[in-house]
KOLKOL-501686 format. One record per atom (N, C-alpha, C): residue number from 1; residue in one letter; x negated, y, z. Coordinates in Angstrom, 1 decimal, always signed. Each point is the difference from the previous one (the first is absolute). Example, Ala and Ser with C-alpha at 12.3 -4.5 7.8 and 13.67 -1.06 7.14 Angstrom:
BEGIN
{1,A,{-13.2,-5.7,+7.8}} {1,A,{+0.9,+1.2,+0.0}} {1,A,{-0.9,+1.2,+0.0}} {2,S,{+0.4,+1.1,-0.7}} {2,S,{-0.9,+1.1,+0.0}} {2,S,{+0.8,+1.1,+0.8}} 
***
This chain:
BEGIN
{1,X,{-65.3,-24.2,+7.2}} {1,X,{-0.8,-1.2,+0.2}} {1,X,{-0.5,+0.0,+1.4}} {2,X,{+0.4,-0.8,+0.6}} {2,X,{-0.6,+0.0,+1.6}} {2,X,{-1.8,-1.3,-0.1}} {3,X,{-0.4,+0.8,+0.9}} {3,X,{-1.1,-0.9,+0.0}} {3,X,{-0.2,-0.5,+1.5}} {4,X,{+0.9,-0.5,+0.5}} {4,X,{+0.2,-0.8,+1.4}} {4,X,{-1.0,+1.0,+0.9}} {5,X,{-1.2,-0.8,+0.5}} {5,X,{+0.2,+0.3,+1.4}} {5,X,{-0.8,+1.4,-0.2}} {6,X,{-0.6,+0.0,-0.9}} {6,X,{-0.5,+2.0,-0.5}} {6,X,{+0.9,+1.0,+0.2}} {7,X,{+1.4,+0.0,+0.0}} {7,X,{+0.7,+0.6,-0.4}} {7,X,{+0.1,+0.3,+1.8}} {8,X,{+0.4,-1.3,+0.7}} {8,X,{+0.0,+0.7,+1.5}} {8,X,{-1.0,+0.1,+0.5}} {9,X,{-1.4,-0.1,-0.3}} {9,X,{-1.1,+1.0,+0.8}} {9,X,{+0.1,+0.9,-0.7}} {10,X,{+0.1,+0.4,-0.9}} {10,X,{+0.4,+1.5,-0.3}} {10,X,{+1.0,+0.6,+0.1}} {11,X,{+0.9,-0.4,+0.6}} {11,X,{+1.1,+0.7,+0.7}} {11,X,{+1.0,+0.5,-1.4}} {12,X,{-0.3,-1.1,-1.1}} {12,X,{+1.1,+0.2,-0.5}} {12,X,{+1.5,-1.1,+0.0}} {13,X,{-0.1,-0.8,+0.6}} {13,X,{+1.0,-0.7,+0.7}} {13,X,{-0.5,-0.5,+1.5}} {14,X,{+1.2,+0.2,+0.8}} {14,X,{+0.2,-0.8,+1.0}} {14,X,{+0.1,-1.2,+0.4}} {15,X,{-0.8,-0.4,+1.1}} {15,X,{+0.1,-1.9,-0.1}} {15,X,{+1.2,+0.3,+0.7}} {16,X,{+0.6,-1.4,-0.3}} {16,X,{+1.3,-0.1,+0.5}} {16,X,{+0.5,-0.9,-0.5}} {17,X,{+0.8,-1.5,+0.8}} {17,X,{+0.2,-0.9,-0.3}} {17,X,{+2.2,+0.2,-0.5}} {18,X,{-0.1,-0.5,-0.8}} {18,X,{+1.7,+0.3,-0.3}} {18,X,{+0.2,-1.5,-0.3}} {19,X,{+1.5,-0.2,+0.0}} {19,X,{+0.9,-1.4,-0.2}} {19,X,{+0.4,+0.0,-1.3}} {20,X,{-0.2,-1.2,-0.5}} {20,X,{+0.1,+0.2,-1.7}} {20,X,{+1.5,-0.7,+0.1}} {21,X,{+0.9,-0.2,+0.5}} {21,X,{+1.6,-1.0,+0.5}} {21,X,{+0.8,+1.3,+1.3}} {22,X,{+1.0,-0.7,-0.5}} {22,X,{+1.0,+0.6,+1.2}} {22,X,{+0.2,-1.3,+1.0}} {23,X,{-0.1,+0.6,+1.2}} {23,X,{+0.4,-0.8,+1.2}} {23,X,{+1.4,+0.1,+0.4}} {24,X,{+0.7,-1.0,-0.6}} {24,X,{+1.5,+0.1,+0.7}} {24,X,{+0.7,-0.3,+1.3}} {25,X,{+0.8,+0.3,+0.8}} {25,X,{+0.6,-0.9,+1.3}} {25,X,{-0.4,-1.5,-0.4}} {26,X,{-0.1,-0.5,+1.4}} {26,X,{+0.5,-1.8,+0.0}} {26,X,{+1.1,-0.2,-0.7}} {27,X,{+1.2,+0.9,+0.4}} {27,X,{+1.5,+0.0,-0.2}} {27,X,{+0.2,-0.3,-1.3}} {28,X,{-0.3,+0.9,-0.6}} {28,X,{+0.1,+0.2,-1.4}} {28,X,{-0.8,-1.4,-0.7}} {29,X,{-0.9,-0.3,+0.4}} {29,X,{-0.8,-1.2,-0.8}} {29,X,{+0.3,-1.1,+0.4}} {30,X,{+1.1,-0.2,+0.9}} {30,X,{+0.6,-1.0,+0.7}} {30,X,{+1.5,-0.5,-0.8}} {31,X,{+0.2,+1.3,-0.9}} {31,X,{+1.1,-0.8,-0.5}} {31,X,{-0.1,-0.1,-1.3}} {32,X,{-1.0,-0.9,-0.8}} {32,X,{-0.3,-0.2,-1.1}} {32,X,{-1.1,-1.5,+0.3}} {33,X,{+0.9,-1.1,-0.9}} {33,X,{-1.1,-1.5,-0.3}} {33,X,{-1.4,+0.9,-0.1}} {34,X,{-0.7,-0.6,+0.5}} {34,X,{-1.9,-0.3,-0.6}} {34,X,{+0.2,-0.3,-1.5}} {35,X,{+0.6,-0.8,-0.2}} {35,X,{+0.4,-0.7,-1.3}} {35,X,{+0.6,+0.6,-0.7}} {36,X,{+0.6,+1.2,+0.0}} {36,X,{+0.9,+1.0,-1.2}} {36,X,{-0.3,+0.8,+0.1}} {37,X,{-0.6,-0.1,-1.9}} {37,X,{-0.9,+1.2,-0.4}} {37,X,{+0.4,+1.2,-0.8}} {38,X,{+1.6,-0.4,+0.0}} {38,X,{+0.5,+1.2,-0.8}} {38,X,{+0.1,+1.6,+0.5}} {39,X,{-0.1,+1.0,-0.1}} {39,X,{-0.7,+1.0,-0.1}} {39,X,{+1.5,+0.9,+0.3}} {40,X,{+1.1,-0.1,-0.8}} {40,X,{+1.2,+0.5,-0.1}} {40,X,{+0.9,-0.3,+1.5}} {41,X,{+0.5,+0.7,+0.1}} {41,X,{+1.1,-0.3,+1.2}} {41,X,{+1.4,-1.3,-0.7}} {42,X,{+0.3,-1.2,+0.7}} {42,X,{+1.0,-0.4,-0.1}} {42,X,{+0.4,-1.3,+0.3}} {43,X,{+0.3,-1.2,-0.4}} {43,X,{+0.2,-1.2,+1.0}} {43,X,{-1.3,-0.7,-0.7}} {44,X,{-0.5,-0.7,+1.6}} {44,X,{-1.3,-0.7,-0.4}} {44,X,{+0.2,-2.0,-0.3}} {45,X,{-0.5,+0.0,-0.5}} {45,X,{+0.1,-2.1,-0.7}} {45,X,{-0.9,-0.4,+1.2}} {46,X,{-0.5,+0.7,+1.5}} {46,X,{-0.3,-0.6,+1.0}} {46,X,{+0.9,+0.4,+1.0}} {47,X,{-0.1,-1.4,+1.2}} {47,X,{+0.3,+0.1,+1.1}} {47,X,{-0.2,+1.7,+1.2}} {48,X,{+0.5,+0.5,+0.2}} {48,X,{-0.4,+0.8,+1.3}} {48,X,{-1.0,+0.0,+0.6}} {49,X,{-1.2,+0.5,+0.2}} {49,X,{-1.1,-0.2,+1.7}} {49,X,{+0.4,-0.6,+0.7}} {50,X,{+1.5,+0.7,+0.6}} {50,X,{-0.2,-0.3,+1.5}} {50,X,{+0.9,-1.0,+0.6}} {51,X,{+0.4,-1.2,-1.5}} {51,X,{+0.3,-1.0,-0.1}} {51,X,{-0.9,-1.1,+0.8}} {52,X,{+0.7,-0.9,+0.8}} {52,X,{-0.7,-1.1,+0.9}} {52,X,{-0.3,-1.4,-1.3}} {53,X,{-0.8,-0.2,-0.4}} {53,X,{-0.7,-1.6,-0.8}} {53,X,{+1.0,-0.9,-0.1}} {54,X,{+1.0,-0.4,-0.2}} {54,X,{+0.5,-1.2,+0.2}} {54,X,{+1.5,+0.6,-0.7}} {55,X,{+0.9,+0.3,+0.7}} {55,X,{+1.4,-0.4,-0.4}} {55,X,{+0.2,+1.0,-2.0}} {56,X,{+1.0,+0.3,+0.1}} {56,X,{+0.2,+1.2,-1.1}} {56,X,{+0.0,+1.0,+0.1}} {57,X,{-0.8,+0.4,-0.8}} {57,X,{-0.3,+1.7,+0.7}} {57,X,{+0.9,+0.9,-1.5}} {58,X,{+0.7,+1.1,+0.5}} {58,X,{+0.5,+0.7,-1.1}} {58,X,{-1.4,+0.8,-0.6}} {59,X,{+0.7,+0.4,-1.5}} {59,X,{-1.5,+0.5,-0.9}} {59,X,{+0.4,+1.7,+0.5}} {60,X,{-1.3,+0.7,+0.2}} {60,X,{-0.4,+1.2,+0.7}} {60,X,{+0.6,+0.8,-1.2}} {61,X,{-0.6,+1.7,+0.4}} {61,X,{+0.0,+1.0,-0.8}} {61,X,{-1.0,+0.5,-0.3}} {62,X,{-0.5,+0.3,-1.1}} {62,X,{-1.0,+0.7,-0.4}} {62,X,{+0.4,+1.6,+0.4}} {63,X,{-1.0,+0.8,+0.9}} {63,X,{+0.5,+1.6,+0.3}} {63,X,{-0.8,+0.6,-1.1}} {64,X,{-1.1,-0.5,-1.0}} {64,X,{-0.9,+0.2,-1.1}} {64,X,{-1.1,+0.6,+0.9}} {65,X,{-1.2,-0.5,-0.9}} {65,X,{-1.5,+0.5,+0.7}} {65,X,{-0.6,+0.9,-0.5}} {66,X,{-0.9,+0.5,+0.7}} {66,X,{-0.5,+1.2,-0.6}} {66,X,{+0.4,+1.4,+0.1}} {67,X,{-1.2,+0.6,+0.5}} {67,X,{+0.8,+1.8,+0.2}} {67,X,{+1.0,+0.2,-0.7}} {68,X,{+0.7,-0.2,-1.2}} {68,X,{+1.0,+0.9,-1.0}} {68,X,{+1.1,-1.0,+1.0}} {69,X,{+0.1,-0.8,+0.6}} {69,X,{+1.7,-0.5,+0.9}} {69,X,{-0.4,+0.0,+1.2}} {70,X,{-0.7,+0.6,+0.8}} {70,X,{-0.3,-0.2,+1.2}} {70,X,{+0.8,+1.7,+0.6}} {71,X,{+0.7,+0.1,+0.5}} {71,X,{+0.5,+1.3,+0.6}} {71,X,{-0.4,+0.3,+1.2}} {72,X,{-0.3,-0.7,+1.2}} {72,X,{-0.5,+0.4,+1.0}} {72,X,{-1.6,+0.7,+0.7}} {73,X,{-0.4,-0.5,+0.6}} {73,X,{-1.4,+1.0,+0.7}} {73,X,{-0.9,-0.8,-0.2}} {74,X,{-0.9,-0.4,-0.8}} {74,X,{-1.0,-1.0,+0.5}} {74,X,{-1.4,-0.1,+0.8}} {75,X,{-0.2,-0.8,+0.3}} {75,X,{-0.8,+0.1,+1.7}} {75,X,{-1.6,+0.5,-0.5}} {76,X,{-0.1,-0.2,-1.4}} {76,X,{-1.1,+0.8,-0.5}} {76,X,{+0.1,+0.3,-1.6}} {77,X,{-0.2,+0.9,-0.3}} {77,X,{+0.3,+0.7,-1.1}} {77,X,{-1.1,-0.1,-1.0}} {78,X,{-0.2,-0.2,-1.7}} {78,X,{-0.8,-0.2,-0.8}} {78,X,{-0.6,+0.7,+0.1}} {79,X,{-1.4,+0.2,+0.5}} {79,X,{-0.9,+1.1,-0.2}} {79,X,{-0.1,+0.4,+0.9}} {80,X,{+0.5,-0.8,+1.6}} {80,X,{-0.7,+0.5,+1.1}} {80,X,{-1.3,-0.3,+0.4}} {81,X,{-0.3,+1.0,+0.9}} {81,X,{-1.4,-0.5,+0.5}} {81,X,{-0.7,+1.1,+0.8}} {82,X,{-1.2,+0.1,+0.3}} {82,X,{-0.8,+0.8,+0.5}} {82,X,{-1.6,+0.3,-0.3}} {83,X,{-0.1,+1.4,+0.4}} {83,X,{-1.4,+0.4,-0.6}} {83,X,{-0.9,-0.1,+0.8}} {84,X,{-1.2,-0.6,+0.0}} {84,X,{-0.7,-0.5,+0.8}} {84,X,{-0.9,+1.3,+0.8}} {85,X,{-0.2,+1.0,-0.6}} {85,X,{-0.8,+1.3,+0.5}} {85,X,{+1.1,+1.3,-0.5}} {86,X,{-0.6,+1.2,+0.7}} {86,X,{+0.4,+1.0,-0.4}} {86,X,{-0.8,+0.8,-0.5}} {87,X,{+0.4,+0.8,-0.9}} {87,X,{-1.0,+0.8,-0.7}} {87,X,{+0.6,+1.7,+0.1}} {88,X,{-1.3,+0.7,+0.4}} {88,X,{+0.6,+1.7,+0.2}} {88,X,{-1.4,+0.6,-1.5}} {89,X,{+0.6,+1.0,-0.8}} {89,X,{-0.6,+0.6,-1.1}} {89,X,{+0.0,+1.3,+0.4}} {90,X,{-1.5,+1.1,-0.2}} {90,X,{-0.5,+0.8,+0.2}} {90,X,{-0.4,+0.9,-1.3}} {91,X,{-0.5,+0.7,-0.3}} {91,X,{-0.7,+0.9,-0.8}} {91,X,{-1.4,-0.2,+0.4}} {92,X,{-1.1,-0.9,-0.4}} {92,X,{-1.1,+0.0,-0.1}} {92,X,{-0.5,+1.3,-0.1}} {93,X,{-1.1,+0.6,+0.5}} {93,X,{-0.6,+1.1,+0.0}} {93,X,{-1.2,+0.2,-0.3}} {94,X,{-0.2,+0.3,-0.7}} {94,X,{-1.5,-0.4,-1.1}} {94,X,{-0.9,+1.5,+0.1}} {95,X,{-1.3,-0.2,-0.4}} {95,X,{-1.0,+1.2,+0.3}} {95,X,{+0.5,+0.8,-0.7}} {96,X,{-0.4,+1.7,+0.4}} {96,X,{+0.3,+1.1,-1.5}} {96,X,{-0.6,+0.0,-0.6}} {97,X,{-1.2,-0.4,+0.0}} {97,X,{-1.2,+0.1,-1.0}} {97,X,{-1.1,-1.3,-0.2}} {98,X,{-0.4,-0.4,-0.7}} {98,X,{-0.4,-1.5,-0.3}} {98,X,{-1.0,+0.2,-0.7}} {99,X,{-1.4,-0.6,+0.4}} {99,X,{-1.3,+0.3,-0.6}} {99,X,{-0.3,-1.3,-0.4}} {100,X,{-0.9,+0.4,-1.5}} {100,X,{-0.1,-1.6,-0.6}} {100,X,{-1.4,+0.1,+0.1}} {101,X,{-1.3,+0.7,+0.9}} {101,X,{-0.8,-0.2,+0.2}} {101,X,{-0.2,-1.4,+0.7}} {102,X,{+0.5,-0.9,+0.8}} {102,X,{-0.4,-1.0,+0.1}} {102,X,{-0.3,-1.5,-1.1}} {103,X,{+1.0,+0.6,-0.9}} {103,X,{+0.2,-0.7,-1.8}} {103,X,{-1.5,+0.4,-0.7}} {104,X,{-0.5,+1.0,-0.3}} {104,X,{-0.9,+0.4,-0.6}} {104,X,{-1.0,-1.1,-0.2}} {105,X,{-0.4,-0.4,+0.6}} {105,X,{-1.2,-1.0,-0.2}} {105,X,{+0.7,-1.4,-0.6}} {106,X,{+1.2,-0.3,+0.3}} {106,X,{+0.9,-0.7,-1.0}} {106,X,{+0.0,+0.1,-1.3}} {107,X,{+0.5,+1.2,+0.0}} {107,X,{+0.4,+0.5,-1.6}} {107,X,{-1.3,+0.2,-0.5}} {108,X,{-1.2,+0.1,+0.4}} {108,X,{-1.2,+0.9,-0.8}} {108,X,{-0.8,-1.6,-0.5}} {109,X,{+0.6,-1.3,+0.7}} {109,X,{-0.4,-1.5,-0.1}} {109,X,{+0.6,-0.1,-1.3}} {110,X,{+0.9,+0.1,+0.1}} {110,X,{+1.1,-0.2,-1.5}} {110,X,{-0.4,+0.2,-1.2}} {111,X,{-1.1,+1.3,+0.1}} {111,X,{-0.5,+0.1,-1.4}} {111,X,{-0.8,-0.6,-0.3}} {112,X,{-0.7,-0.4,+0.6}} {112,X,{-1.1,-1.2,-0.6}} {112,X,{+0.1,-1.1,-0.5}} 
***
């Protein structure tokens, strides 16, 4: 159970902003309608992009969307990002001996 921003002042996660999408080429998202929402690779029931407005445009190809048909590099990857600080971890060094005389008038309160 994370309890947000507790968790990074206590140094049990790091801030750090990440991308919840993959960032593809232009290229790649250039050759698929706005308009075609099919998911699968194969011939699309729209026009091409880089079809000009007016005459007859031949119907495009779907290359399919989504990381599982995408083969090449993409310009940013799911889950990139960066950590806003760095953090170095030590061995705290604590006293050898620990007096609870300053508690005493504490604890002697309690009974009453």
């Amino acid at each position: 159970q994370a309890l947000g921003v507790g968790d990074v002042l206590f140094g049990r996660r790091a801030p750090a902003g990440r991308l919840v999408q993959t960032v593809y080429p232009a290229s790649y998202a250039a050759q698929v309608s706005i308009f075609d929402f099919n998911m699968r690779p194969g011939p699309s029931a729209w026009p091409r992009p880089d079809c000009p407005g007016g005459g007859r445009c031949p119907r495009g190809t779907n290359p399919g969307r989504t990381h599982r048909f995408y083969t090449g590099t993409p310009v940013l990857p799911f889950g990139f990002g960066l950590s806003y600080t760095r953090f170095r971890y030590e061995v705290a060094a604590g006293p050898s001996r620990l007096s609870l005389a300053p508690l005493r008038p504490l604890l002697e309160g309690a009974r009453h």
